[in-house]
N, C-alpha and C positions, 0 to 999 in steps of 0.2 A: 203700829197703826200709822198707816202715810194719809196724814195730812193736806191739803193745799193751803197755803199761806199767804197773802199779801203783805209786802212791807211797802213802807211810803217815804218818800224823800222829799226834801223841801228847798226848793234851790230858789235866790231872788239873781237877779240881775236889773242894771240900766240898759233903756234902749228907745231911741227916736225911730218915727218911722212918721214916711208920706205915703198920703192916699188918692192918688190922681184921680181925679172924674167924681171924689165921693162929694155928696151935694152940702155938706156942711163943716168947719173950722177945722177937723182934721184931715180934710186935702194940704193941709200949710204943714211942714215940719212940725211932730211937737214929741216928747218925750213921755215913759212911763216909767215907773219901778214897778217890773214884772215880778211876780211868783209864781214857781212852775214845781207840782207835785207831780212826782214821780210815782207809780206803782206798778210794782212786776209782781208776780204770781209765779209759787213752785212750790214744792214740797221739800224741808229741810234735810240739808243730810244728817244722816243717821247713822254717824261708823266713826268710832270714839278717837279712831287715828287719826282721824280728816281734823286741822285747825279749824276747819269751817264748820266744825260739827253741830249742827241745829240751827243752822243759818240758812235761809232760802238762799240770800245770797249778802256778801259783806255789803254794810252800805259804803264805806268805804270805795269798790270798786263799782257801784252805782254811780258814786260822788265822780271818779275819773272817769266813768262812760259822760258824763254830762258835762262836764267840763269839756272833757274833748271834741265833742259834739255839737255842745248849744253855748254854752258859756265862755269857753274860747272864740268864738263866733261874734258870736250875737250881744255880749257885755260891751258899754259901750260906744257903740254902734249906731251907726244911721239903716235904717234896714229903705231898700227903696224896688217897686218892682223894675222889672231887666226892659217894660214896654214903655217907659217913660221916655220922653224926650231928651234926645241926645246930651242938649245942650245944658239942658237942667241935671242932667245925671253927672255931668264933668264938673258945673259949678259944685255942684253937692259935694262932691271927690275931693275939692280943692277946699270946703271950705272944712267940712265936718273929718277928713282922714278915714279913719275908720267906715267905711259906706260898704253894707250889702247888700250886693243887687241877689234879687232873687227873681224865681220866675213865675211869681204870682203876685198880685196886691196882697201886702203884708198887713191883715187885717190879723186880730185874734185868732179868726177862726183858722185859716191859712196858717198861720203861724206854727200852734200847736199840731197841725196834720204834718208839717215837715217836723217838727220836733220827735214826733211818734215814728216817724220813717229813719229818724237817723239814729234813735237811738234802740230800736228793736233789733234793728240788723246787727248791735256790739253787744248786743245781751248773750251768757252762754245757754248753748245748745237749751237746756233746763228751766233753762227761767225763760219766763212769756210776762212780754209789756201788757196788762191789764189796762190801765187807763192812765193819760196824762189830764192833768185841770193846768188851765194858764189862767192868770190872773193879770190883766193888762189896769183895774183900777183897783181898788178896794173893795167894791161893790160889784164888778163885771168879769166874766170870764168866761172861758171855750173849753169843753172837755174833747176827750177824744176816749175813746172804749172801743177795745178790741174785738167786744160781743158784736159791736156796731160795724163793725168792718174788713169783716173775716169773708 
């Protein structure tokens, strides 16, 4: 009997981020302690020679898709978009080190939609990214679901 499975992973990271143009206190640098749940969907292998055997997939190699992807990245970090002003982007460089420009206002919801693009593309053949949840406070947070954007 083949199954489909979701398994869920739980990754936190640090990360500052400015929002240029937003009409209230988080246009200024400020920081969060994010949580970002992971879930891929697949059916477990089934073949007693396989180490993987009954695993959708190891979290394990979840844990190095994310690392490689968001948390080597993004831990850390000033995240800031690539349209902000020159001179502000160089000061930020100089002061903060760690600074990612990306290319969108790195709001929650932004956030989680790159997150969902960079780590669907390291998932193998088999396994499908279901949904990510980001958690930018305690109480707030951006999903993304792959029903929603297929």
């Amino acid at each position: 009997m083949s199954q489909v499975i979701r398994i869920t992973k739980e990754f936190t990271f640090e990360m500052s981020h400015v929002l240029p143009g937003y009409d209230g206190p988080c246009r200024n640098v400020h920081g969060h302690s994010y949580r970002l749940f992971v879930t891929v969907a697949g059916i477990p292998v089934n073949n007693a020679l396989n180490p993987k055997n009954g695993m959708v997939m190891d979290f394990s190699d979840m844990k190095k898709i994310v690392m490689n992807e968001i948390l080597g990245i993004f831990d850390h970090a000033v995240a800031i978009p690539g349209d902000m002003d020159r001179e502000k982007t160089e000061t930020l460089k100089k002061m903060f080190g760690n600074t990612i420009v990306v290319d969108y206002q790195p709001t929650c919801e932004n956030l989680v939609t790159d997150f969902a693009m960079r780590i669907k593309n390291q998932l193998p053949a088999d396994v499908k990214l279901y949904s990510l949840k980001l958690y930018e406070t305690a109480t707030s947070f951006a999903e993304w679901f792959s029903s929603d954007n297929e």
